[in-house]
N, C-alpha and C positions, 0 to 999 in steps of 0.2 A: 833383403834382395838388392843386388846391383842394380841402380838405376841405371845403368846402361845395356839392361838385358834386353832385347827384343821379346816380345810377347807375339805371338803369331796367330793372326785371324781364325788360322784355318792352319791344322799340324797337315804333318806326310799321312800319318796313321790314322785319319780320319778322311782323308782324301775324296779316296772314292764311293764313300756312304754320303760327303757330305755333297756331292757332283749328285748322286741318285735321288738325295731327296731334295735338294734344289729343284729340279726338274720336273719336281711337283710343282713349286709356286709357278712355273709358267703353265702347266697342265690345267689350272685351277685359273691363271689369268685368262687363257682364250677363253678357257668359259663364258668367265666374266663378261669381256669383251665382244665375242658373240654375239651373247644374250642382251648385250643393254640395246642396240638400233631396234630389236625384234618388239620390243615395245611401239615403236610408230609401226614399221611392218603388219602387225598383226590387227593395229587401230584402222587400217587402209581394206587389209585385207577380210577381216572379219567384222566390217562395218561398224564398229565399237568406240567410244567415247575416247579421250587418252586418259581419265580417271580410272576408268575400266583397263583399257591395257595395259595400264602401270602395277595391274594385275602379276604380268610379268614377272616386275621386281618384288612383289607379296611371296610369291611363291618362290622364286629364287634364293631370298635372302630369309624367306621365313624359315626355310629347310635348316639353317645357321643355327635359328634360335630353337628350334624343336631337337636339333641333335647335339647340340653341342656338350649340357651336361651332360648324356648318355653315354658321347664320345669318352668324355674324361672318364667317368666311370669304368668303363671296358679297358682305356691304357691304364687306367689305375691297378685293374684284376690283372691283365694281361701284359704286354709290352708293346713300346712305340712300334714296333714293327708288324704288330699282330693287327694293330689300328690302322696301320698304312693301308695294311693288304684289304682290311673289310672297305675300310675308305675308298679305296679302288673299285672294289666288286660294285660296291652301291654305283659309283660315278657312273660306272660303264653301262649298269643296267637301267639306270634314268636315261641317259644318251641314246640308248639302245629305244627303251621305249617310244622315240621318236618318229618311229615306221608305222607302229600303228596307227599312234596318234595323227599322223598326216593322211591316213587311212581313212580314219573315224571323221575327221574335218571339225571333229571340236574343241573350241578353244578351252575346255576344263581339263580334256585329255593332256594337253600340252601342257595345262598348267600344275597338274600330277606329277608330267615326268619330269619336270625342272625342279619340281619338289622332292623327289627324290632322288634325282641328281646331284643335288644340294646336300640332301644326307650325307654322300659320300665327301663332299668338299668340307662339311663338317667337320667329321675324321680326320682329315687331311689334313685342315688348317690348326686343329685342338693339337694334332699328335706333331704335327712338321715344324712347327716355331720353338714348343719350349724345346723338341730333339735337336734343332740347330742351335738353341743357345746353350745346352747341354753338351755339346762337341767343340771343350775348349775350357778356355780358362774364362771365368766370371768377367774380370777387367774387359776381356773383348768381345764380351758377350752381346752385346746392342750392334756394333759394329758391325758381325758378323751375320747378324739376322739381317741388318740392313743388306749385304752385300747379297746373301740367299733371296730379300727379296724384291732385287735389285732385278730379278730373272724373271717376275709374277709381270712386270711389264712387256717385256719381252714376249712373253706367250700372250698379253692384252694386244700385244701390235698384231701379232700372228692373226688374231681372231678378228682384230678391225679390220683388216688385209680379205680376209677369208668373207667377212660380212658386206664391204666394198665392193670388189672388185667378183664376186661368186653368188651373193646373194640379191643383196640390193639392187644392181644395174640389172640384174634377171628377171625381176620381179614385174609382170606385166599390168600388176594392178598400180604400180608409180608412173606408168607413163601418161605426160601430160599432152593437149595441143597448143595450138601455135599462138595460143593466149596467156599458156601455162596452169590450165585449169582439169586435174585430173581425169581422163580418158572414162575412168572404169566408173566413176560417181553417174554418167552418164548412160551406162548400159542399161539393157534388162535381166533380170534374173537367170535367165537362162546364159547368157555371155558374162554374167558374173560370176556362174558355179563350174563355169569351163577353165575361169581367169583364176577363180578360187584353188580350185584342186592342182594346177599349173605350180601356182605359186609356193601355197605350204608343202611342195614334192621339193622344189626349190629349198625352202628353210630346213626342211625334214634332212636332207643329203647329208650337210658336214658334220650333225651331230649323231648320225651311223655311224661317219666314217673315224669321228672323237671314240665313242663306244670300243671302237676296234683297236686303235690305237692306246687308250689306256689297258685294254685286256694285255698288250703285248707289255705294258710299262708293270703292270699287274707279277707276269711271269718272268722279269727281270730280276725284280725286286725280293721275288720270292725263292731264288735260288741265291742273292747274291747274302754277303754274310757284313753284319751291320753289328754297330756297339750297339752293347748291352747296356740297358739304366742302370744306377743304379737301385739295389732295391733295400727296402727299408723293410725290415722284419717285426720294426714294432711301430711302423706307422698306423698313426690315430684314425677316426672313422672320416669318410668324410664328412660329416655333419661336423665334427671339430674342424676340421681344415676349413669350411664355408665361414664359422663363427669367426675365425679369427681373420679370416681376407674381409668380410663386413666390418668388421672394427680397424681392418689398417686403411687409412684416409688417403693415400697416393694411390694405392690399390684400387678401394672405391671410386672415385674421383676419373682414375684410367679409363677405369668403365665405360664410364660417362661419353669422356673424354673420345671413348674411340666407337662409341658408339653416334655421335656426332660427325666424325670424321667419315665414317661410311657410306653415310645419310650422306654430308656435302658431298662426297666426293662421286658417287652415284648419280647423283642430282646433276652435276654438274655434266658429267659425259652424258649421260641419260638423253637431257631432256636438250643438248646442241643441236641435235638433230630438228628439234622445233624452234628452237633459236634461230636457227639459219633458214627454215621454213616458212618463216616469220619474215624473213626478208627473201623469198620468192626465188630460193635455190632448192634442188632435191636430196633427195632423200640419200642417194648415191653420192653427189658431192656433197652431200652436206658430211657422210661419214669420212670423206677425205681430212677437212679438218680436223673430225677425233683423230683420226692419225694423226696427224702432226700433234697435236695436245699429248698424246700417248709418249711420241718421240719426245717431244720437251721433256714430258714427265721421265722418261726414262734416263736421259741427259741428268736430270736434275739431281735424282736418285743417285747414281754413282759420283756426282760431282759431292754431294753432301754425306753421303757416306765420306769420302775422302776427310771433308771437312770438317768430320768429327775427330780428326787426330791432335785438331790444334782447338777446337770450340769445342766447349761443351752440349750435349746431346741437348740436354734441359733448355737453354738459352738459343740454340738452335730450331728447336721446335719453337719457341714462341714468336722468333722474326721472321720460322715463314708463315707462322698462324696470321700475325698479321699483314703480312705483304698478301696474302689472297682473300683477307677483310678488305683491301686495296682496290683487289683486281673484281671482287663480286660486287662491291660499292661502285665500279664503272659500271659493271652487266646491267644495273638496275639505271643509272642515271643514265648512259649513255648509249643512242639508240645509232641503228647502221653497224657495217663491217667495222668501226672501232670500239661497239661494245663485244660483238663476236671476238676482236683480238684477246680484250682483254679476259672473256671468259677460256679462252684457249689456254694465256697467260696463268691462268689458276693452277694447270695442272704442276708447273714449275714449282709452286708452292707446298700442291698435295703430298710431292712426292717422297717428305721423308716422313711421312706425318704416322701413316701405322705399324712399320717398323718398331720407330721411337717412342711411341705410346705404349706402346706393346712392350718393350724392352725397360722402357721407365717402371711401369707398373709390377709386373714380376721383378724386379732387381730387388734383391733382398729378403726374398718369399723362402721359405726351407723348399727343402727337396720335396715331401710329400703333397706342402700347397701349391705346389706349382702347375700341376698337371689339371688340380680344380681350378686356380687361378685363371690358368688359360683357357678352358672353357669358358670361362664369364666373358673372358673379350675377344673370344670367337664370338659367344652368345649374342655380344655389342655389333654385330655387324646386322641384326634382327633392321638397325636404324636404317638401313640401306632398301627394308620391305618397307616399308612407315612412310618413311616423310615422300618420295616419289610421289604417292596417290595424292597425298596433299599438294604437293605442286604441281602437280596433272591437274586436280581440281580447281587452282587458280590460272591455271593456262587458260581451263575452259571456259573462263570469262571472260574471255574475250582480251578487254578493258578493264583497267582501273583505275578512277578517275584521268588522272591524264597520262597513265602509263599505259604502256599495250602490256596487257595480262603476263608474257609473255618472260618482260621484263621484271619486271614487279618481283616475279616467284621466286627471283634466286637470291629475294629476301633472308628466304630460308636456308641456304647456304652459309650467307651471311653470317646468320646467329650463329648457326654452327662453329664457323671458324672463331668469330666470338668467347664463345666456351673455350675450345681448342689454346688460345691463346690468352687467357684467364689460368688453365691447367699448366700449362707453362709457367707461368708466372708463379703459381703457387709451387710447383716442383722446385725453384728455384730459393725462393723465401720461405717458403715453411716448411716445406718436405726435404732441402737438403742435407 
């Protein structure tokens, strides 16, 4: 090969398949995004613990781990396109179930439809990464995922925007008085099931209005005409494909790897919002912050995509696993608006982190393991229902020892990135 060939991210002839399934990762980011404030919201408004609301993120991220091998399995019978379209249906009809549910006023209801909302994001994420790195040539295959999921932020700002500025500031059970101490803790029953049904009308709106808008991205997608896999006629069962991704140790290890990454990085925008409640701002600006975290993050993403032309992915991942070992080593020691900075700071970090896990780990897998492959590290986003409740549960301590609880919890973050930059290290020295 001329080493002076240009390799191209992204051909002409893959264009506009690859513009329609991008457009998924932002579809799947406002979700995302949405959903994490709704965690303190529904602690406020359904009078519930935050161990319990971080309920939430159980069902959110659990819906990952319940469909993910099933996903693969169905693009394995079927094709990446047939998995797009179920992926949709489900998304829309979780979304959708959100009328009821604001109807009924219970918090299981809600916790149903974000679980099968989840199903469809499943789909989406099992079938939409290995099809972007499938659309090109192998050498820019990391690359390009990065740059597809450079767009998943994008629809996370959408959704912090939409959560901000629609939801939150609406929200009549956050307003405080002129001491700063919640309004609605104060009522009686009867002014709080008037404030109640107000509120969750409020939450219930924009994920209709999501519902609707995937139905339309649904019927897009489903007239438009997309590359074909390819297909293997004498690929082995899955149960061989699974034995041999347990035996390859980069693969393994990815797993791991990014099922930590989900966990921090969840944890992290998650629980800001009680970060910043912690130091006696609300709820509504407090989600102004994840916005700017998200913008970093987003910033961060295409500046490090870029950066992968001249550093390697491997060695890139490990300097910024540990610059946000850095920045969450501040969250816990340093209290006030400069530990707030520095957790903001983190997202600058996060941001090329599941891409490049994700890209590490399948690189080198055959064609037929790949589709199981990436089940496993969709599967690995299960870390993102997990560790939340654990750090809800240390928030709700108040104190420890001499830290406010608060602080303490993003211990967990911590180790995370930890690992994260540990698996780095090894991709570099033993797996290259």
């Amino acid at each position: 090969m001329n080493k002076a060939e240009k390799i191209p991210v992204v051909s002409k002839e893959v264009l506009i398949p690859f513009i329609l399934i991008t457009s998924l990762f932002a579809l799947w980011g406002f979700a995302n995004d949405i959903t994490n404030p709704m965690v303190a919201a529904f602690g406020t408004i359904m009078e519930i613990s935050t161990a319990k609301a971080a309920l939430v993120q159980f069902a959110f991220y659990g819906g990952y781990a319940t469909m993910a091998i099933p996903a693969a399995l169905f693009v394995r019978k079927y094709s990446y396109k047939k998995g797009i379209l179920f992926g949709l249906t489900l998304y829309a009809i979780g979304a959708l179930l959100f009328y009821p549910a604001a109807q009924f006023e219970v918090f299981g209801f809600f916790l149903g439809s974000l679980y099968i909302l989840t199903f469809g994001l499943a789909f989406l994420e099992t079938t939409a990464n290995p099809y972007i790195l499938s659309m090109g040539d192998e050498r820019t295959a990391t690359r390009r995922l990065n740059l597809a999921q450079a767009f998943n932020p994008i629809g996370s700002l959408c959704g912090m925007f939409v959560a901000s500025k629609f939801i939150l500031t609406a929200l009549d059970s956050d307003k405080r008085n002129e001491i700063g101490e919640l309004i609605f803790t104060t009522l009686d029953e009867a002014q709080k099931a008037l404030i109640r049904t107000h509120d969750l009308a409020i939450i219930r709106n924009p994920y209709v209005i999501l519902g609707v808008v995937v139905l339309l991205m649904l019927i897009v997608i489903s007239f438009s005409k997309m590359p074909r896999q390819a297909k293997n006629d004498n690929q082995g069962s899955a149960l061989d494909s699974f034995r041999r991704l347990v035996k390859n140790g980069k693969y393994r290890e990815g797993v791991f790897a990014q099922l930590f990454y989900v966990a921090a990085q969840i944890m992290c925008w998650t629980f800001i919002i009680q970060y910043a409640d912690n130091l006696g701002i609300t709820k509504a600006t407090a989600q102004n912050y994840n916005i700017i975290a998200m913008s970093i993050f987003l910033s961060s993403r295409f500046i490090s995509t870029f950066l992968m032309k001249y550093v390697n992915s491997k060695k890139l991942l490990t300097i910024f696993a540990i610059g946000a070992m850095i920045t969450t080593f501040g969250v816990i020691f340093i209290e006030g608006m400069l530990g707030l900075y520095m957790l903001i700071a983190t997202s600058a970090f996060m941001s090329l982190m599941f891409p490049t896990i994700y890209g590490i780990a399948l690189h080198g897998l055959s064609e037929e393991d790949t589709t199981l492959g990436a089940a496993g590290l969709v599967m690995a986003i299960v870390g993102g229902a997990l560790m939340p409740i654990l750090q809800g549960l240390i928030i709700d301590m108040e104190s420890i020892g001499s830290f406010a609880s608060v602080n303490f919890s993003f211990i967990l973050p911590f180790i995370c990135f930890c690992f994260i930059a540990i698996y780095g290290y090894r991709t570099i020295k033993v797996y290259n």
